[in-house]
C-alpha positions in Angstrom: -33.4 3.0 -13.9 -33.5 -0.8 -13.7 -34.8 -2.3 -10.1 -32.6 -5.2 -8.7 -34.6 -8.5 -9.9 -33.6 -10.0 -6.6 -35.8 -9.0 -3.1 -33.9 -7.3 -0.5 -34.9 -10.2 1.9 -33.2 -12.6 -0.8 -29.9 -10.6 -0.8 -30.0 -10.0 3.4 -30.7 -14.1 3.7 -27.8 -14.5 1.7 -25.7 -12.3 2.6 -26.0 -13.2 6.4 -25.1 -16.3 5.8 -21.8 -16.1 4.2 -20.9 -13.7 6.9 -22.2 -16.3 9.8 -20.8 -19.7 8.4 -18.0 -18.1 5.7 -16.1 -14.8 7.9 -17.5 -16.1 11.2 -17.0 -18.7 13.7 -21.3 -20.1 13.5 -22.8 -18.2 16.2 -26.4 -18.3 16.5 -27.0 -14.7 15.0 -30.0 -12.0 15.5 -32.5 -11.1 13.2 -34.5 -8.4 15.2 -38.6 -8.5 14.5 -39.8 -5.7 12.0 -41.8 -4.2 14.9 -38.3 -4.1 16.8 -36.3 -3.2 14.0 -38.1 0.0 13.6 -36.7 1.1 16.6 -32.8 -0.2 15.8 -32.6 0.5 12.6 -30.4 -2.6 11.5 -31.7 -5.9 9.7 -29.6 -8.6 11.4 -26.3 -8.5 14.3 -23.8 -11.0 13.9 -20.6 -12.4 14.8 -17.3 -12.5 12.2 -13.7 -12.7 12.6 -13.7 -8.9 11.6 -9.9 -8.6 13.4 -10.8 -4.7 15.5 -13.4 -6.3 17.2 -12.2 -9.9 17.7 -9.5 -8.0 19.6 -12.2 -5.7 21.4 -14.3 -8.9 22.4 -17.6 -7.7 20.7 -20.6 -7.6 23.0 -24.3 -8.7 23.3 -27.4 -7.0 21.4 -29.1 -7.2 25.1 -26.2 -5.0 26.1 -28.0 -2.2 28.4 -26.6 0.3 26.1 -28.9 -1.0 23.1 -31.6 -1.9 26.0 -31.8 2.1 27.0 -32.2 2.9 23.8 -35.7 1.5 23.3 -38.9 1.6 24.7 -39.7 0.1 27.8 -42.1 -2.6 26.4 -39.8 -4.0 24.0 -36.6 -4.1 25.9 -37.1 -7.7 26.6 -37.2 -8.9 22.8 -33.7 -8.3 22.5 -31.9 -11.5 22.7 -28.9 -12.5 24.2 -26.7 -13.1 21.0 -22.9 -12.6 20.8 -22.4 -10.0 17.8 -19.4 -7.8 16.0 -21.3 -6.5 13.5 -24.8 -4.7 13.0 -25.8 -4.7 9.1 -28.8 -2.5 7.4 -29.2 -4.2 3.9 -30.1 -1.7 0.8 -31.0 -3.4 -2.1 -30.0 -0.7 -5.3 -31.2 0.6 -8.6 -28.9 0.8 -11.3 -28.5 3.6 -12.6 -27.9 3.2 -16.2 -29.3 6.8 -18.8 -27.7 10.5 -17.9 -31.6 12.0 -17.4 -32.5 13.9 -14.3 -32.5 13.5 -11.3 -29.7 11.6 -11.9 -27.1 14.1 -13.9 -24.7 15.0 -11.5 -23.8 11.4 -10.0 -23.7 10.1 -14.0 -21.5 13.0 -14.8 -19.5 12.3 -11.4 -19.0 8.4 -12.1 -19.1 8.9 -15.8 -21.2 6.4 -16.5 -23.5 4.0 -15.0 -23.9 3.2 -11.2 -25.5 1.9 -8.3 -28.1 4.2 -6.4 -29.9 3.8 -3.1 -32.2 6.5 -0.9 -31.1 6.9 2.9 -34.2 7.1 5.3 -32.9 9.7 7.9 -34.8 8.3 10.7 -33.1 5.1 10.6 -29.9 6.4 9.6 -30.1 8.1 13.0 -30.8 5.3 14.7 -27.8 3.4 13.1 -25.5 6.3 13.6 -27.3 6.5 17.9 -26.6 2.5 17.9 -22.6 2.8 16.5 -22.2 5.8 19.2 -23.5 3.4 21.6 -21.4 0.3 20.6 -18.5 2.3 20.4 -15.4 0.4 19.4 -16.7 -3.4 20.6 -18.8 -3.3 17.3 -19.5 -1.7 13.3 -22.7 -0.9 12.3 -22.8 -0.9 8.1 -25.2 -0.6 5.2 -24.8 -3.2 3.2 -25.7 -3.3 -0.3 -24.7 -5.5 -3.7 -22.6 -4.5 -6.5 -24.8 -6.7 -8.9 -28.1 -6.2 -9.9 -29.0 -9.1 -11.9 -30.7 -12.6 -10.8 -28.5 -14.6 -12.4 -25.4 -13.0 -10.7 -26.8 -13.3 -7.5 -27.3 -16.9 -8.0 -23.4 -17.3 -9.1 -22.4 -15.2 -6.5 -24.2 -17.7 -4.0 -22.7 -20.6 -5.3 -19.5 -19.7 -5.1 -19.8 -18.3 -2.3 -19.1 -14.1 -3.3 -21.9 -12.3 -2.0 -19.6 -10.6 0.5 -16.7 -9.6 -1.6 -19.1 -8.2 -4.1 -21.3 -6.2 -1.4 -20.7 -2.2 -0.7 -20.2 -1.6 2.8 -20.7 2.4 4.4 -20.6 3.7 7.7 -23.7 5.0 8.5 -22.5 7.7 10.5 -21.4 9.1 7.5 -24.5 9.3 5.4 -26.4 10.9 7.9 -27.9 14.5 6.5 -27.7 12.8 2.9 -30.6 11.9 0.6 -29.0 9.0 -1.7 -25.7 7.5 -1.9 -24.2 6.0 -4.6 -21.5 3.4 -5.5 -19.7 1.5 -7.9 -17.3 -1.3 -6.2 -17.1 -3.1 -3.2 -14.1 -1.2 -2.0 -13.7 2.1 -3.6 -15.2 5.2 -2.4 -18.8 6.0 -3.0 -20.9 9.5 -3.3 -23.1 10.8 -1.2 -26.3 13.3 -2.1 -27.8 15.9 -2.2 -24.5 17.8 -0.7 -22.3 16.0 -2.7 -19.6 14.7 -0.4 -16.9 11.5 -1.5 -17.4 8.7 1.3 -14.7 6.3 2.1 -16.0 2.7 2.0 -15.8 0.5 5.1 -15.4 -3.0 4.1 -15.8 -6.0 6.6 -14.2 -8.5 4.4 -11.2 -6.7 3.4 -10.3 -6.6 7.2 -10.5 -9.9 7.5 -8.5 -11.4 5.0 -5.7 -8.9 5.8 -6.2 -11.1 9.1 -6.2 -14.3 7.7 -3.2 -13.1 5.1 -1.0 -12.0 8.1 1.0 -14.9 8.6 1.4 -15.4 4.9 4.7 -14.9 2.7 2.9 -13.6 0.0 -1.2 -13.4 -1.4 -2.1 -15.4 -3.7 -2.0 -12.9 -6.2 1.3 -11.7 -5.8 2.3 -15.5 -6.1 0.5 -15.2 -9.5 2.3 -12.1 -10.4 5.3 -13.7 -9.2 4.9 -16.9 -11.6 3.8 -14.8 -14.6 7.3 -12.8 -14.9 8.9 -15.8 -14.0 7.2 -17.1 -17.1 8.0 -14.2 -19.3 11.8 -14.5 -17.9 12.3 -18.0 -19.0 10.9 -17.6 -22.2 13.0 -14.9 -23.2 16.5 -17.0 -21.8 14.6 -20.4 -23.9 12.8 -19.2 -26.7 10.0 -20.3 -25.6 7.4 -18.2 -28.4 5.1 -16.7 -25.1 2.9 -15.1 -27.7 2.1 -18.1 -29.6 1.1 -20.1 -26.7 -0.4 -17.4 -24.9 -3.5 -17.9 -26.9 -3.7 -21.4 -26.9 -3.1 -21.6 -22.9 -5.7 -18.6 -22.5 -8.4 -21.3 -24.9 -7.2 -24.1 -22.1 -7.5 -22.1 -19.2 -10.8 -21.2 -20.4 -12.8 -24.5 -20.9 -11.1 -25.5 -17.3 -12.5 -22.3 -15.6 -15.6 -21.7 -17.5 -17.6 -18.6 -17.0 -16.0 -17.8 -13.5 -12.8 -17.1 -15.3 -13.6 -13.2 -15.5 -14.1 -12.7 -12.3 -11.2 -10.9 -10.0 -8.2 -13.0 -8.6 -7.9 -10.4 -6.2 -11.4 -9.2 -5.2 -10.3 -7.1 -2.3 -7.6 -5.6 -3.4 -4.6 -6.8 -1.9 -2.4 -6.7 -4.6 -1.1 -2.7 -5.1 1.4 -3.2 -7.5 1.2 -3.1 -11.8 3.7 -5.1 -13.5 5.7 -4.0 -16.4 3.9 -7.0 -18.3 0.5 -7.7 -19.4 -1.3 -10.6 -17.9 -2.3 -13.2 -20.3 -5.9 -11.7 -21.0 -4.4 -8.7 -21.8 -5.1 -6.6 -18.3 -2.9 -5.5 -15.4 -5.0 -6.9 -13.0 -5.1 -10.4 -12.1 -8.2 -12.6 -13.1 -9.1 -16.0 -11.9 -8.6 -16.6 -15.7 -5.2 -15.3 -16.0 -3.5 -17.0 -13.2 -5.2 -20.3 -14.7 -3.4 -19.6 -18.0 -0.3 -18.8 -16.1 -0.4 -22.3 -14.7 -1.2 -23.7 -17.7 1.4 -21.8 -19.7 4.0 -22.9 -17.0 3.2 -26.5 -17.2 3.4 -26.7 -21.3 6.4 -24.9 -20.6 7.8 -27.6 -18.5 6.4 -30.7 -20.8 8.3 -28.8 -23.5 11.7 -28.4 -22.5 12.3 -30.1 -19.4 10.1 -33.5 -20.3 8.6 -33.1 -17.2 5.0 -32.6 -16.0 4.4 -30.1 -12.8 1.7 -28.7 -10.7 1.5 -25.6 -9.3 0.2 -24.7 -5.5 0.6 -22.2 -3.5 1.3 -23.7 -0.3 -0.8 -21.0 2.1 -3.8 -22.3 0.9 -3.1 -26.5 0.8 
């Protein structure tokens, strides 16, 4: 059972970030001392435009409804920091052979997975802090869905920590002794009692905020161009097969190695098409809707002597 090769410090550093500068308006956030975070249970509070609580106006860690909640002596270390969220980072093991202990989750997931233990005691304390918080803020565990060094280090740079970290309720883990996971938005497994627990993504909230005013995602606009694509070279043609290969090669020396990861991390687009993408899957990739726009523009050099570029206009 392979250990993360990354700290959980290096993930939580990381990880805070994005959700500070990246989903958040910059705040000055709150990073609790480990004296004080014995008694809260959570790693770091800060502010993001998650869309619930932007509406509900957040509130203050110094609130006296987190100040009640800890001894007398340390109620004045608790700054006065605007926050909507309160995250406890879990760094995992990956669960990778079907030996015990581990039997039942491999059998459940059928295959391998992502595995980390719940401490009751702060899981209690999370669960007393979201009770208290009520509706003006979330408390989560946070924890990757990668495991490797060198995908942390991708992730950073481009700036994917959050859409590839796990976020759970606490409140519902409580009374379990592991939990386990495989994606950042499906539903996870909870142990010893086995029980299915419904993710609770930050991120996914907030794009459907930022995609509310939008005619379409950016994957349905790839979707969109991809039939469009298949259309017009039926009506012309146009041997879509024979290029398809040679526009996947293009695609994939102008993408490079970031090509495989999902167009649609959060999972936005619901729909299947009838047809394949170019790389041969139903979901979009940042390297199919590269060789869409690639395909599209040989497709116009060919038989309308012109040479076009494709935006979508959302996101310019």
């Amino acid at each position: 059972m392979p250990q993360s090769q990354f700290s959980e410090d290096e993930f939580e550093q990381n990880l805070l970030f994005e959700l500070r500068e990246v989903y958040g308006p910059g705040l000055p956030h709150f990073k609790p001392s480990r004296v004080l975070e014995n008694n809260i249970g959570y790693d770091f509070g800060v502010a993001t435009w998650h869309p619930a609580l932007r509406e509900r106006g957040g509130l203050y860690v110094d609130d006296p409804r987190f100040r009640v909640m800890l001894p007398i002596q340390r109620r004045a270390l608790l700054r006065h920091r605007y926050v909507t969220a309160l995250i406890q980072c879990k760094v995992p093991f990956y669960v990778t052979k079907r030996k015990p202990p581990h039997v039942d989750a491999f059998d459940y997931w059928g295959g391998p997975y992502y595995r980390f233990e719940i401490d009751q005691s702060q899981a209690n304390r999370l669960r007393a802090t979201q009770q208290a918080a009520g509706k003006r803020a979330c408390v989560r565990y946070a924890t990757p869905c990668f495991h490797l060094e060198t995908d942390s280090e991708a992730y950073v740079i481009m700036g994917l920590i959050t859409q590839f970290t796990h976020f759970a309720a606490p409140i519902t883990l409580v009374g379990h002794q592991h939990y386990t996971y495989r994606h950042p938005i499906q539903v996870g497994r909870a142990f010893s009692d086995p029980e299915d627990v419904e993710p609770a993504p930050l991120v996914r909230d907030i794009v459907d905020a930022l995609q509310d005013d939008q005619v379409e995602t950016l994957a349905e606009h790839a979707l969109n161009l991809w039939v469009a694509f298949v259309h017009a070279a039926d009506e012309t043609r146009f041997d879509i097969q024979r290029e398809k290969q040679l526009s996947l090669e293009l695609a994939s020396r102008a993408v490079g190695p970031i090509g495989r990861l999902p167009l649609d991390p959060f999972g936005v687009l619901r729909q299947r098409s009838e047809f394949s993408w170019p790389d041969g899957t139903f979901e979009p990739t940042i390297l199919s809707f590269a060789a869409v726009i690639v395909g599209l523009e040989r497709f116009a050099r060919r038989f309308a002597n012109c040479r076009i570029r494709i935006f979508h206009s959302a996101w310019n």
